[in-house]
VEXROKOL-692590 format. One line per 2 residues: number of its first residue (from 1); their letters; for each residue x, y, z of N, C-alpha, C, CB. Coordinates in steps of 0.02 Angstrom, whole numbers, plus 50000, padded with zeros to 5 digits. Each point is the difference from the previous one (the first is absolute). Glycine has a CB too. Example, Ala and Ser with C-alpha at 12.3 -4.5 7.8 and 13.67 -1.06 7.14 Angstrom:
! residues 2
1	AS	50660/49716/50390/49955/50059/50000/50045/50060/50000/49905/49941/50062 | 50077/50112/49902/50042/50059/50003/49961/50055/50037/50059/49968/49892 .
END
This chain:
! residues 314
1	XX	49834/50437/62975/49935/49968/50010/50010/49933/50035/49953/50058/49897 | 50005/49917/50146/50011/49952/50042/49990/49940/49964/49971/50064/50092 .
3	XX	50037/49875/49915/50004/49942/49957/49957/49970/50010/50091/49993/49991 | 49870/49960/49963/49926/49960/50025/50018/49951/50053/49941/50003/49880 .
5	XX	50027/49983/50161/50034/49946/50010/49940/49919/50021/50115/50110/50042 | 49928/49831/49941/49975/49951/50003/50004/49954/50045/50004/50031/49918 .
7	XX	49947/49955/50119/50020/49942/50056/49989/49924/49986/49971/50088/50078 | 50081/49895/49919/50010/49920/49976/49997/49959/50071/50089/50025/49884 .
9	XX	49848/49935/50104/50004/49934/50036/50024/49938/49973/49918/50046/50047 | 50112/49944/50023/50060/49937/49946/50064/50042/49991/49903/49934/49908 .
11	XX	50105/50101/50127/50087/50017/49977/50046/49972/50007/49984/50073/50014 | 50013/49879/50023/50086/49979/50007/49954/49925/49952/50102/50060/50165 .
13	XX	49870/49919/49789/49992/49942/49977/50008/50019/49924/49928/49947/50099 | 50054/49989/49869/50009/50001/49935/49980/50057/49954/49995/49893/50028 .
15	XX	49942/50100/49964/49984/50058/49986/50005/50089/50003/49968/49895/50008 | 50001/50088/50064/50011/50072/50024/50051/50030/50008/49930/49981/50040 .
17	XX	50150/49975/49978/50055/50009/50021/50032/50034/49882/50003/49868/50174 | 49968/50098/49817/50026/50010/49924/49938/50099/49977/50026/49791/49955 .
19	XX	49938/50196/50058/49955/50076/49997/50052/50040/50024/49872/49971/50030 | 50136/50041/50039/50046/50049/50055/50046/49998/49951/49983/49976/50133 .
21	XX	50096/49972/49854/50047/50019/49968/49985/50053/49934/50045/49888/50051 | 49902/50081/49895/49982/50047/49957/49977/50059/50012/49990/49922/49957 .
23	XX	49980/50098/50081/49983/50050/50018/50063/50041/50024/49887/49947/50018 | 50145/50037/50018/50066/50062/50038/50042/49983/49953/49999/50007/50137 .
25	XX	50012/49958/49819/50045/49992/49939/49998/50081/49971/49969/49854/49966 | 49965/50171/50009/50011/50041/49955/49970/50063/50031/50005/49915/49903 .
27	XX	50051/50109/50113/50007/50058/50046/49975/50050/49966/50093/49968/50057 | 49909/50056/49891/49961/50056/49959/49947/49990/49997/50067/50024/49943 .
29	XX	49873/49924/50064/49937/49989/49989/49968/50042/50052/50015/49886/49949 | 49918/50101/50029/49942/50012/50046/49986/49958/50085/49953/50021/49866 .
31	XX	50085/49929/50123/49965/49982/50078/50045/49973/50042/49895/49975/49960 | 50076/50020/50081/50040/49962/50075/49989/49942/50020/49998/50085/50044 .
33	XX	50022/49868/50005/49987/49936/50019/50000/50016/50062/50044/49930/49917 | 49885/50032/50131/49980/50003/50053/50008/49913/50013/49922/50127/49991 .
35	XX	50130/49858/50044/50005/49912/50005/49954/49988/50065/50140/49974/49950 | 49812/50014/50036/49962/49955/50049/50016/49907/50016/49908/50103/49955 .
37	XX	50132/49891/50148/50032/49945/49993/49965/50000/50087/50127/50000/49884 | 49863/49934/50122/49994/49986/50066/50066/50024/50051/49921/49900/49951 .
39	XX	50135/50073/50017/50053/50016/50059/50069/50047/49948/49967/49857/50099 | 49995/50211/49923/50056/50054/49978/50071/50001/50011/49915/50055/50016 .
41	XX	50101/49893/50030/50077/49972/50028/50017/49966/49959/49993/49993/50105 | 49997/49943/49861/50019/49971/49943/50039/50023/49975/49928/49969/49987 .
43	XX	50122/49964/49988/50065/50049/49936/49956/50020/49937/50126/49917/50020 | 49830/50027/49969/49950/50051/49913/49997/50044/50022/49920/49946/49941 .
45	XX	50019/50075/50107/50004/50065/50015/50041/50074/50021/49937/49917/50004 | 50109/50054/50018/50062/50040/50014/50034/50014/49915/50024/49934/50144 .
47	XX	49978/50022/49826/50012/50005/49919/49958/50032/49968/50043/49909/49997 | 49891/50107/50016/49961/50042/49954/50005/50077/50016/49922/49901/49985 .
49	XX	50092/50110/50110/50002/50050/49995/50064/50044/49992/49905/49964/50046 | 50153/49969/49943/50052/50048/49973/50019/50031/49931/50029/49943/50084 .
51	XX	49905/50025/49880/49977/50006/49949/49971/50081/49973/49985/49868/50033 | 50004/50156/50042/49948/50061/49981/49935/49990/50039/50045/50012/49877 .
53	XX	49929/49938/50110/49922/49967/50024/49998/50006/50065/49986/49915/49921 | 49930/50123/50091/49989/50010/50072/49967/49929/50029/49983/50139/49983 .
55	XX	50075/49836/50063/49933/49930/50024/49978/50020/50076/50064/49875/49931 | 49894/50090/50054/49935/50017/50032/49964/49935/50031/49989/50100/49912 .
57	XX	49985/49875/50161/49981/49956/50013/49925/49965/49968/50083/50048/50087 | 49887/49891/49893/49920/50026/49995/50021/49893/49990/49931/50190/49919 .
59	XX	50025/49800/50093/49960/49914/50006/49932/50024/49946/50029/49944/50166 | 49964/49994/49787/49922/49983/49952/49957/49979/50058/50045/49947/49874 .
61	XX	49976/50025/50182/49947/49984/50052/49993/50054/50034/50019/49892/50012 | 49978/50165/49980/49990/50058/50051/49968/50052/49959/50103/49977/50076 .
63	XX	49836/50028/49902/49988/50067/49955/50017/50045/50034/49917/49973/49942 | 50087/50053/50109/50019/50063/50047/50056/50010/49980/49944/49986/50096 .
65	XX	50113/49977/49920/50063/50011/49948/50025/50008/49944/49999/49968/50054 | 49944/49985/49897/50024/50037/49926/49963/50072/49992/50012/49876/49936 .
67	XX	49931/50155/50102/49979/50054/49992/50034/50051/50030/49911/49947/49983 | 50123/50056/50038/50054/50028/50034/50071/50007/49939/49944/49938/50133 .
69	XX	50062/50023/49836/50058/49980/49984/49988/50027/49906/50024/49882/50119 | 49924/50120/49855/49954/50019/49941/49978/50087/49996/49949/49863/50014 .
71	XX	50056/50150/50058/49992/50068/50018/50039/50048/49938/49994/49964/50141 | 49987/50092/49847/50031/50041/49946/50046/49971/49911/50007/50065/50138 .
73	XX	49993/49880/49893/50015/49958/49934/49980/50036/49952/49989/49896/50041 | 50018/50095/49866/49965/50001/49947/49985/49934/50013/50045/50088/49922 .
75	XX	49992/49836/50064/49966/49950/49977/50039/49958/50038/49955/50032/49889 | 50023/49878/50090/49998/49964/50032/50008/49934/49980/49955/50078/50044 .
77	XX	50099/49885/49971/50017/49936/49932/49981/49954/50078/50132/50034/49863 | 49795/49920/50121/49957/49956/50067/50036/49921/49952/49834/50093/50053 .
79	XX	50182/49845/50001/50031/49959/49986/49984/49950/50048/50072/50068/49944 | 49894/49875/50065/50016/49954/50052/50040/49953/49999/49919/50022/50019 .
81	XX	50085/49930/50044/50055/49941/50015/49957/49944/50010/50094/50067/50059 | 49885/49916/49891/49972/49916/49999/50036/49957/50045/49973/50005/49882 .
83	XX	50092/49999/50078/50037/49940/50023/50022/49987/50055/50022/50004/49920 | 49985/50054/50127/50005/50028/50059/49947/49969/50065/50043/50104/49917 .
85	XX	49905/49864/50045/49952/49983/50034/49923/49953/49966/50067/50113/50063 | 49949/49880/49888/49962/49949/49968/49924/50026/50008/50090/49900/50025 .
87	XX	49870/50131/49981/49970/50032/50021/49946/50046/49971/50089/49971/50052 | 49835/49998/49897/49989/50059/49960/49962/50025/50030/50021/49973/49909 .
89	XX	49943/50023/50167/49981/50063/50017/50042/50017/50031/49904/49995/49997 | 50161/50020/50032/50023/50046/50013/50045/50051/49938/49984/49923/50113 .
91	XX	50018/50032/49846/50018/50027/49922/49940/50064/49997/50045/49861/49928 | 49888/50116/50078/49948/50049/49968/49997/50065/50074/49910/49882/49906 .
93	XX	50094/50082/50145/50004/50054/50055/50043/50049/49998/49968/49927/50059 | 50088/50051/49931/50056/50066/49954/49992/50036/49965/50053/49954/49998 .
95	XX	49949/50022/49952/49955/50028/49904/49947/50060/50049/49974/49839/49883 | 49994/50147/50154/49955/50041/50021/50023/50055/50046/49932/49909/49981 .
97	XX	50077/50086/50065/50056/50037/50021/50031/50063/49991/50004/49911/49998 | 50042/50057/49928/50028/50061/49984/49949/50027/49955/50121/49968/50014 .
99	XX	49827/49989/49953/49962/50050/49972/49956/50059/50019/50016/49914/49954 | 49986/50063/50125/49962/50053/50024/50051/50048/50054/49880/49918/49982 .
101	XX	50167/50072/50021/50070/50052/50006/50005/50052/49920/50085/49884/50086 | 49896/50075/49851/50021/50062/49959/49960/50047/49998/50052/49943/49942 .
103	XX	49884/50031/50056/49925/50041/49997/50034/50056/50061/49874/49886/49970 | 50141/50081/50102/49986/50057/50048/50067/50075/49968/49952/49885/50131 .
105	XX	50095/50078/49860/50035/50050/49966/50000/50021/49928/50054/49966/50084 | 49903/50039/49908/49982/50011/49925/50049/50011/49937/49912/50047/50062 .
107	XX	50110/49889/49937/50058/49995/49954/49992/50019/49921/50030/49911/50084 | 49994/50104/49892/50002/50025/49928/50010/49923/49956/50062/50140/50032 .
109	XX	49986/49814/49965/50001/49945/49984/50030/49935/50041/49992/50076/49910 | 49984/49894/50066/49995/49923/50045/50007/49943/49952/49913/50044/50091 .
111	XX	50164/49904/49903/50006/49951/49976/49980/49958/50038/50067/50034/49943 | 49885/49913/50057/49967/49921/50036/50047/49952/49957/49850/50026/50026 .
113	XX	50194/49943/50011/50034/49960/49977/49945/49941/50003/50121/50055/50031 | 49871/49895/49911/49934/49956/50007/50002/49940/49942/49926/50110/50047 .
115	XX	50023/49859/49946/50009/49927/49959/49940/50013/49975/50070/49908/50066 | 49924/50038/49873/49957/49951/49991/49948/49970/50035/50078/49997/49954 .
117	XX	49837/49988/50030/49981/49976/50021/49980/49929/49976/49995/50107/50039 | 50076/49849/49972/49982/49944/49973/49908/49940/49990/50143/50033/50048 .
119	XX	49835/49995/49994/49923/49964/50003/49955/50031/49938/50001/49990/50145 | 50029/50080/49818/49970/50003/49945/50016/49954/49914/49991/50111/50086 .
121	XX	50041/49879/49951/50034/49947/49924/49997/49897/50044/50144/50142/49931 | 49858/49860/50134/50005/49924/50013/49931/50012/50046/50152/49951/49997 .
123	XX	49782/50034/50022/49959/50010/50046/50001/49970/50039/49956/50032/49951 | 50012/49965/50112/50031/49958/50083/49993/49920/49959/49930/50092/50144 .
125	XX	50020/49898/49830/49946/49929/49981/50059/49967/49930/49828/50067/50029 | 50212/49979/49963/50063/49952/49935/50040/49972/50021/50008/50061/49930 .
127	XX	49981/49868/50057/50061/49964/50032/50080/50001/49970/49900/49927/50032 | 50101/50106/49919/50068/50009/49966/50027/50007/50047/49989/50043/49905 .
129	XX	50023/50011/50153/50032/50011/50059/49960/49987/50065/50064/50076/49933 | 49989/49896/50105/49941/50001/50074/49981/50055/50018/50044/49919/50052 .
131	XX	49904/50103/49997/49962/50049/50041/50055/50009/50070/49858/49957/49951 | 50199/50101/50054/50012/50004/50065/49952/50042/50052/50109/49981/49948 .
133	XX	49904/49971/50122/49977/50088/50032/49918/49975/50016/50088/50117/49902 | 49888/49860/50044/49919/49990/49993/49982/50043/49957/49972/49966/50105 .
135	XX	50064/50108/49892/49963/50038/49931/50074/50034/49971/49850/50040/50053 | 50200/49930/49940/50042/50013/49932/50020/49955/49969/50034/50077/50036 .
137	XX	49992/49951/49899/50050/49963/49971/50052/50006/50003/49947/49989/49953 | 50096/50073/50033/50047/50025/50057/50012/50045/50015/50034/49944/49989 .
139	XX	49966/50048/50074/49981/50064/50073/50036/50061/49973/50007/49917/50123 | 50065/50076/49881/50029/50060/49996/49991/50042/49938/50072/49948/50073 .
141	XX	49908/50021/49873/49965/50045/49952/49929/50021/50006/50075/49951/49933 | 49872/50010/50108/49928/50016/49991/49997/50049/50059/49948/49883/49946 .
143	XX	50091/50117/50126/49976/50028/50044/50010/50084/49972/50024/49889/50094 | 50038/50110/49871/50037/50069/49999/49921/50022/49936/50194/49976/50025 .
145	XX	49789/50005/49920/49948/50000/49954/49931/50010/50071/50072/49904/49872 | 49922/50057/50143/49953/50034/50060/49994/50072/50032/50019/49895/50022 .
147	XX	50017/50100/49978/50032/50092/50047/49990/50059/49964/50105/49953/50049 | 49910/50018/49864/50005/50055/49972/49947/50059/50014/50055/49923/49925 .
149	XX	49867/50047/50084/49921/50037/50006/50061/50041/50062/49837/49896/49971 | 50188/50112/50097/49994/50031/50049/50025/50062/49965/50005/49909/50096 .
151	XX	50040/50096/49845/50049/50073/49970/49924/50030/49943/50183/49936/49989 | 49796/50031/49982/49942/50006/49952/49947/50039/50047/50023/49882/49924 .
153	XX	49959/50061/50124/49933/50034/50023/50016/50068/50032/49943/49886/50022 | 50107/50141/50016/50010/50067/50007/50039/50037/49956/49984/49972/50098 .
155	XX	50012/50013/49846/49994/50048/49958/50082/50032/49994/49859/50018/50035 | 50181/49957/49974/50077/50019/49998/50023/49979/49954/50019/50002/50093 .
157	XX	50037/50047/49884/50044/50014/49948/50064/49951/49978/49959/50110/50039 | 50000/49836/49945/50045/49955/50005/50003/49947/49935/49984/50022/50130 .
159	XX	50081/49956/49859/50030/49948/49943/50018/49938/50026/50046/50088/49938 | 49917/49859/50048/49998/49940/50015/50063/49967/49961/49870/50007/50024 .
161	XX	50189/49964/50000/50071/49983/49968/49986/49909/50011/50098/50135/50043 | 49932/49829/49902/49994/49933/50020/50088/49989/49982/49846/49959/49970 .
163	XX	50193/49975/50106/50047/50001/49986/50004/49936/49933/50032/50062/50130 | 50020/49930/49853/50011/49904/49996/50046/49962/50051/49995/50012/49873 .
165	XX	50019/49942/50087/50025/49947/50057/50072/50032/50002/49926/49873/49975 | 50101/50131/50102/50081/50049/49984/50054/49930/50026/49961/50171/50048 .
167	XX	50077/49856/49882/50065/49943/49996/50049/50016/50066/50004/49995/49853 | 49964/50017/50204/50039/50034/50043/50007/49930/50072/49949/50156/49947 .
169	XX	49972/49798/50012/49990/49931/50034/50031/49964/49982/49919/50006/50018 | 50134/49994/49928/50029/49935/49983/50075/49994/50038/49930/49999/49878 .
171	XX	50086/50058/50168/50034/50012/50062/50018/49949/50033/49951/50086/50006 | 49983/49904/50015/50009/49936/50073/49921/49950/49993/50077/50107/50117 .
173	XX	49879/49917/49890/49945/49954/49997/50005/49965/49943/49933/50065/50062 | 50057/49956/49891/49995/49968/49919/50060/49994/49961/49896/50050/49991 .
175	XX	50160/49949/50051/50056/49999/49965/50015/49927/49962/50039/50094/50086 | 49997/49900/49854/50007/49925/49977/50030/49945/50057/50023/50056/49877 .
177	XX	49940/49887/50105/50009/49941/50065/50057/49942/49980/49858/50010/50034 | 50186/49970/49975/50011/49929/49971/49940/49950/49990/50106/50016/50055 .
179	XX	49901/49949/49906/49954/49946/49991/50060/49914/50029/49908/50093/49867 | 50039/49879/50119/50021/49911/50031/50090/49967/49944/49804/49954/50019 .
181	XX	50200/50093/49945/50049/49992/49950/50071/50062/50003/49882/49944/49926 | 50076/50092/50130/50072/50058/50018/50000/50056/49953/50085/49908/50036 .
183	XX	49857/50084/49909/49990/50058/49949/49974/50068/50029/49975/49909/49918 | 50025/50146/50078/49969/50060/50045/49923/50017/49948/50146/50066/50058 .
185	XX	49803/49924/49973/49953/49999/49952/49927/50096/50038/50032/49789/49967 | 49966/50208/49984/49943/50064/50005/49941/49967/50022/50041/50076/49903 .
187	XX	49931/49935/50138/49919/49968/50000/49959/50052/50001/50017/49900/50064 | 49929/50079/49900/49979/50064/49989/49916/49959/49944/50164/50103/50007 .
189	XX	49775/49905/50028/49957/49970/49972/49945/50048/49941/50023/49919/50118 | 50019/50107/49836/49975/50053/49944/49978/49981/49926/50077/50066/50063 .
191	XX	49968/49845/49943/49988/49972/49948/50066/50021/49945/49861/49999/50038 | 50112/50016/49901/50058/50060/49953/49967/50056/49989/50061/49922/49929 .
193	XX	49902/50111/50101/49959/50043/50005/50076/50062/50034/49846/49908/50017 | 50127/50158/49946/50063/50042/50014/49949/50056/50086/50082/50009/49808 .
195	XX	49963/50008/50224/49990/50016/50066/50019/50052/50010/50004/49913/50031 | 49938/50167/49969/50052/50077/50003/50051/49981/50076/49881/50117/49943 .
197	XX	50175/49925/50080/50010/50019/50021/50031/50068/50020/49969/49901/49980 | 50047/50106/50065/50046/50070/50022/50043/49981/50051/49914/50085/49979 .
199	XX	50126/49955/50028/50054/50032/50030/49958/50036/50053/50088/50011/49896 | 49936/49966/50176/49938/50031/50074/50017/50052/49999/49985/49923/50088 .
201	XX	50068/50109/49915/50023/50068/49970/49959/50064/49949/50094/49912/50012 | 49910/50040/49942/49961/50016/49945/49947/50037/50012/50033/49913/49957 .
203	XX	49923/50049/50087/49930/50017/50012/50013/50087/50021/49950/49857/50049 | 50063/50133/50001/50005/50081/50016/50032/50058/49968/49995/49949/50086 .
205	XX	50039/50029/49867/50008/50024/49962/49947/50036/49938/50088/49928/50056 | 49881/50034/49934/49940/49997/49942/49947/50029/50039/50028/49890/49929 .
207	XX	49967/50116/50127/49946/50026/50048/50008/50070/50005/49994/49898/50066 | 50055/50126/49922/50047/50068/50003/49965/50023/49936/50131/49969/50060 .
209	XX	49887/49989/49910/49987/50028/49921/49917/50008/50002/50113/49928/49928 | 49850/50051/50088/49937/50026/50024/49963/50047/50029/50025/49930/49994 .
211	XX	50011/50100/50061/50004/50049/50032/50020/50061/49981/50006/49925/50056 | 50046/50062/49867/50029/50065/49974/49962/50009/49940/50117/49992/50047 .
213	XX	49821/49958/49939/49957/50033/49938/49926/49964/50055/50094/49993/49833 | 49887/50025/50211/49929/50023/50040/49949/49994/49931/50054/50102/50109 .
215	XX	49945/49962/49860/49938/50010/49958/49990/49930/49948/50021/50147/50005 | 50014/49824/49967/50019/49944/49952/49959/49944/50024/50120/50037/49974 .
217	XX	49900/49930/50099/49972/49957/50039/49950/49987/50047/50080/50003/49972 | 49878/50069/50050/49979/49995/50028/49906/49947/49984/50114/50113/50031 .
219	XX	49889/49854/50033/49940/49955/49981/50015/49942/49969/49938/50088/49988 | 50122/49909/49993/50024/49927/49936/50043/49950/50033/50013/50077/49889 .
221	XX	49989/49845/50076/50040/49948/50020/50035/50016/49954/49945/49917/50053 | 50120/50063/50007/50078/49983/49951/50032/49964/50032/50022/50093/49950 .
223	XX	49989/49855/50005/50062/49950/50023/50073/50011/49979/49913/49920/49994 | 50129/50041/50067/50063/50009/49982/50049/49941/49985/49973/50094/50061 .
225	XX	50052/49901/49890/50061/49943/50002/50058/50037/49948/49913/49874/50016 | 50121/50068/49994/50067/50017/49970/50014/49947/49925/50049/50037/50142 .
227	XX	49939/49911/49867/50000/49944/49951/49958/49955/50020/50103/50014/49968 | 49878/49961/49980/49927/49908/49997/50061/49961/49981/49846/50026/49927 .
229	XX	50154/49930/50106/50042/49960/49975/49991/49911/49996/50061/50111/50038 | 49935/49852/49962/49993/49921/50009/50033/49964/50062/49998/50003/49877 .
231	XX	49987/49954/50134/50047/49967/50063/50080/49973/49970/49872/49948/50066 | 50115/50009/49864/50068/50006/49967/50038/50063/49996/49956/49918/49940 .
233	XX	50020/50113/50052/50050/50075/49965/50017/50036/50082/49914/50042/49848 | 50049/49954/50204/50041/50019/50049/50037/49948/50042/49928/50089/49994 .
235	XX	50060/49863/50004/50060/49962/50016/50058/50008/49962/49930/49929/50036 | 50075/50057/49912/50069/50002/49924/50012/50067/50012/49962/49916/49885 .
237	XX	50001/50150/50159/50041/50052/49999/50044/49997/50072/49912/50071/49916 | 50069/49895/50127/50024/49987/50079/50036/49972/49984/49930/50000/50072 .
239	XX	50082/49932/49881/50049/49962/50002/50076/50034/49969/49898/49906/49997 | 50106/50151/49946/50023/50014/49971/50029/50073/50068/49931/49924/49863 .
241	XX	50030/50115/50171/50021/50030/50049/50046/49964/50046/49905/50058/49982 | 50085/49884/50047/50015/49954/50047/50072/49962/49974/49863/49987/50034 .
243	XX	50146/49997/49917/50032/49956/49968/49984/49935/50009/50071/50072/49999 | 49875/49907/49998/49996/49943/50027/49911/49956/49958/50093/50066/50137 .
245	XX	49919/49869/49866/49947/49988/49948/49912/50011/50051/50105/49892/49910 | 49863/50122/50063/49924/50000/50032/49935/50001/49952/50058/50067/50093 .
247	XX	49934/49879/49926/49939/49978/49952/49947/50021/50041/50046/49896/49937 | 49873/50103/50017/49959/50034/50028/49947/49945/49970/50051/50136/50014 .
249	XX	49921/49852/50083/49953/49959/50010/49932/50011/50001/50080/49966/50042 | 49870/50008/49906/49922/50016/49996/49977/49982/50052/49983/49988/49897 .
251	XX	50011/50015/50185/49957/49967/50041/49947/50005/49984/50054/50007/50072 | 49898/49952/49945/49918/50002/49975/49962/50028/50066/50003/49883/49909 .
253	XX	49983/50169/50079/49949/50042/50051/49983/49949/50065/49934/50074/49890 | 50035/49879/50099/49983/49973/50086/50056/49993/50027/49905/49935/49989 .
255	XX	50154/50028/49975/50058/49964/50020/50041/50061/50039/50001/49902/49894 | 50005/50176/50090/49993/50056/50021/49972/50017/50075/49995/50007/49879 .
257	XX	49931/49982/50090/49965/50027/50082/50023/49947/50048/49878/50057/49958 | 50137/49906/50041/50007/49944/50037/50085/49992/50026/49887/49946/49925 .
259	XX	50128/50109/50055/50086/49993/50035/50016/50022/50079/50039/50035/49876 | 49879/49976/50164/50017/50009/50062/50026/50056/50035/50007/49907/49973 .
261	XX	50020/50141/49995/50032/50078/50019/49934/50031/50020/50109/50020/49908 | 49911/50020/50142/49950/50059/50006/49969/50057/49915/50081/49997/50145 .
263	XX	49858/49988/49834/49980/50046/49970/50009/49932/49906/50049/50157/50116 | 49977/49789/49898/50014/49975/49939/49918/49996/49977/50131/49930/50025 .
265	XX	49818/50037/49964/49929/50000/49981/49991/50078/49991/49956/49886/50068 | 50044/50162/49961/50008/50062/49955/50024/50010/49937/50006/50026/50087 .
267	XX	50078/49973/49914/50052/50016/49973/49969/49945/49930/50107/50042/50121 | 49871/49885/49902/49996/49960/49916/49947/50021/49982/50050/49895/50005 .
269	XX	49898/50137/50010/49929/50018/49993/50026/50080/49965/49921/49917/50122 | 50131/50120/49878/49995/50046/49976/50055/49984/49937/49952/50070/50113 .
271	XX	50078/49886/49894/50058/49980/49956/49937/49970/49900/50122/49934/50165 | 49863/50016/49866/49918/49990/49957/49974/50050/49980/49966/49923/50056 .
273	XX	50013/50136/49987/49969/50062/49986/50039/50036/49932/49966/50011/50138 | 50096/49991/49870/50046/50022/49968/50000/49969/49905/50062/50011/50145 .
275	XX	49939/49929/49861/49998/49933/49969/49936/49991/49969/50078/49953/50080 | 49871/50034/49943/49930/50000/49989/49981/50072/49947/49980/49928/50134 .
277	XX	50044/50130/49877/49968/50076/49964/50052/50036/49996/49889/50010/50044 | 50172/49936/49916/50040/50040/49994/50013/50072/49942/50025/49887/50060 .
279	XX	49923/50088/49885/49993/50085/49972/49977/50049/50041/49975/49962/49902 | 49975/50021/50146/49962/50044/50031/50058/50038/50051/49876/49924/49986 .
281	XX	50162/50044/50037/50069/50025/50049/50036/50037/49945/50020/49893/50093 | 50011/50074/49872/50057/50049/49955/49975/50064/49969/50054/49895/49965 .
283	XX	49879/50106/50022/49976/50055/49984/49980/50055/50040/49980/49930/49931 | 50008/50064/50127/49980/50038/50045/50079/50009/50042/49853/49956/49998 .
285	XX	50185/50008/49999/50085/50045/50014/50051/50024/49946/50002/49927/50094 | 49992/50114/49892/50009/50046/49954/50080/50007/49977/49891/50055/50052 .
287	XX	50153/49918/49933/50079/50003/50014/50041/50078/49986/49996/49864/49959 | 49954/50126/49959/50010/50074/49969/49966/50087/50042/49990/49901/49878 .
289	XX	49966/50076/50159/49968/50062/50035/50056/49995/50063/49848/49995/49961 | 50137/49961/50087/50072/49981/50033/50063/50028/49985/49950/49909/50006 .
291	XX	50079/50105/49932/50059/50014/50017/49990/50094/49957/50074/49836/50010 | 49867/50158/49962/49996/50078/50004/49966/50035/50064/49994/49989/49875 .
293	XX	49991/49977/50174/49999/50023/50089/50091/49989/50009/49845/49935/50062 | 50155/50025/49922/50109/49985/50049/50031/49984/49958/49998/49944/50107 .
295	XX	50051/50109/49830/50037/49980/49967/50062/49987/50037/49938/50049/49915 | 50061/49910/50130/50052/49966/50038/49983/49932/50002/50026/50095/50067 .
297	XX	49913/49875/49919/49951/49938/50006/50041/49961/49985/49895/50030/49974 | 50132/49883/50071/50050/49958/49979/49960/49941/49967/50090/50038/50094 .
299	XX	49934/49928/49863/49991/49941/49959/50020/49932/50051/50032/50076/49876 | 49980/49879/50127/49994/49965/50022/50104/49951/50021/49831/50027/49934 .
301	XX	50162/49998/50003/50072/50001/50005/50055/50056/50030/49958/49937/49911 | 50001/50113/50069/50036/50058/50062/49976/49996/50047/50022/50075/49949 .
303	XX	49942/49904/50088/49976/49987/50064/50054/49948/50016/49868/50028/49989 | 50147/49910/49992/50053/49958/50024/50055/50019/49977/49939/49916/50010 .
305	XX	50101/50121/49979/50061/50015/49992/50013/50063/50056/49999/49952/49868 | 49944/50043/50166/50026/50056/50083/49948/49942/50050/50007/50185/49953 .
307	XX	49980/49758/50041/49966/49999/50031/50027/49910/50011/49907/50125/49964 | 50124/49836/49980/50012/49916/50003/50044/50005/50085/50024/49954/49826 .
309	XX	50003/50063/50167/50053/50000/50058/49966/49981/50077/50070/50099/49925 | 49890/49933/50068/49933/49976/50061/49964/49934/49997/49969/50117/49997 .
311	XX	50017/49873/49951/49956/49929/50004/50028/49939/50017/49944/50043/49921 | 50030/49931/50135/50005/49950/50043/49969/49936/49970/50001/50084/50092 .
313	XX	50057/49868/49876/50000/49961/49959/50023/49930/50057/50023/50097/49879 | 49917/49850/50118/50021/49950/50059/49950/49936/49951/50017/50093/50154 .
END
């Protein structure tokens, strides 16, 4: 019998690149991986399809291409690149897109990788956080929450997944900084408030696990993480990976938006978000459902014991 198969946008990235591996991992299953990648030359791509995985060309800016590329599919794990472009209508122009690529191929199921709509818990008019944009609080969670109506209103078979924050940033952007004393310090504006994360890996992983119980999920939010943890407790676990001491710094949210990087007034506006409702987060990412989707799901500490060796410590 032929194998379902799934076309992942986003394959050679975090996510999607972590779906594909799970998927051709388990060769006795039900389905296949269709890697949808702008440039099929790529070594990711060249890596997925030595994997098994058929790749396949298709752009989120081209519906003609993902409809093409969605063709005979069963289903469909849809994902955008914020960061890629700062951007929430072209965030929502995507989201749309493929939603109307699945409709044309009438997919059986459809994961919307998606967020929070922070403006239901902070409204434009609360000054707790500034207003980016003119109508968010922050973009990359409200635009993707925007989009969701385009999978809803046509009526597709689809499970709305929320990620958390993936320890996969403390790499290079958010990696610990020296401070004015030569100490390597965490910054990180959460307060002692504990913070899900995951393993970027992870995600696609747990997305898999979605796909292999359809009937269970269909129509429902699920979040994914691996561990909540505090800004102390993941520093003292980096430092203890690292060998090396790292204390963990409360920045205070403006002091945050105000660090000048591309996307920082986002990033502290969602960091607060985090901080501000934090039952409302830990509860809605599920650790225990999480790792009954991926009993492979890493903790935080197994995540840095394959992963310290990378972090770019300056």
């Amino acid at each position: 019998m032929a194998k379902k198969i799934i076309a992942v946008v986003g394959s050679t990235g975090s996510q999607g690149g972590g779906l594909v591996r799970a998927i051709q991992r388990d060769t006795s299953g039900d389905f296949t991986a269709r890697a949808l990648t702008r440039d099929v030359n790529s070594q990711k791509s060249r890596e997925l399809s030595r994997l098994g995985a058929e790749v396949i060309a298709a752009d989120v800016d081209d519906v003609e291409s993902l409809r093409r590329a969605f063709a005979g599919a069963y289903g469909a794990y849809c994902v955008t690149f914020f960061w890629a472009h700062h951007s929430p209508d072209r965030e929502k122009a995507n989201a749309k897109a493929m939603a109307e690529a699945a409709k044309s191929a009438e997919l059986q199921h459809v994961i919307w990788s998606t967020l929070e709509d922070t403006r239901t818990f902070v409204p434009l008019g609360d000054s707790r956080m500034p207003t980016l944009m003119g109508r968010y609080k922050v973009p990359h969670f409200d635009a993707k929450a925007e989009a969701d109506v385009y999978f809803t209103d046509l009526g597709l078979p689809v499970t709305f997944s929320h990620a958390s924050f993936y320890w996969d940033n403390f790499v290079a952007r958010m990696s610990p900084k020296k401070g004015a004393d030569g100490v390597l310090a965490l910054n990180l504006p959460i307060g002692d408030k504990r913070l899900p994360g995951i393993a970027a890996e992870d995600i696609g992983n747990c997305a898999f696990g979605i796909f292999r119980r359809r009937a269970e999920f269909l129509g429902k939010r699920v979040g994914f993480a691996g561990e909540a943890l505090t800004g102390a407790q993941m520093a003292s676990a980096m430092g203890k990976a690292l060998g090396k001491q790292i204390r963990y710094n409360a920045v205070p949210p403006e002091v945050y938006r105000g660090l000048g990087f591309p996307g920082a007034e986002d990033l502290g506006n969602m960091f607060q978000f985090y901080a501000d409702f934090e039952p409302v987060l830990l509860a809605s990412r599920d650790v225990a459902l999480s790792k009954s989707l991926n009993p492979s799901l890493r903790s935080f500490e197994q995540w840095l014991t394959h992963n310290a060796s990378r972090i770019e410590l300056n």
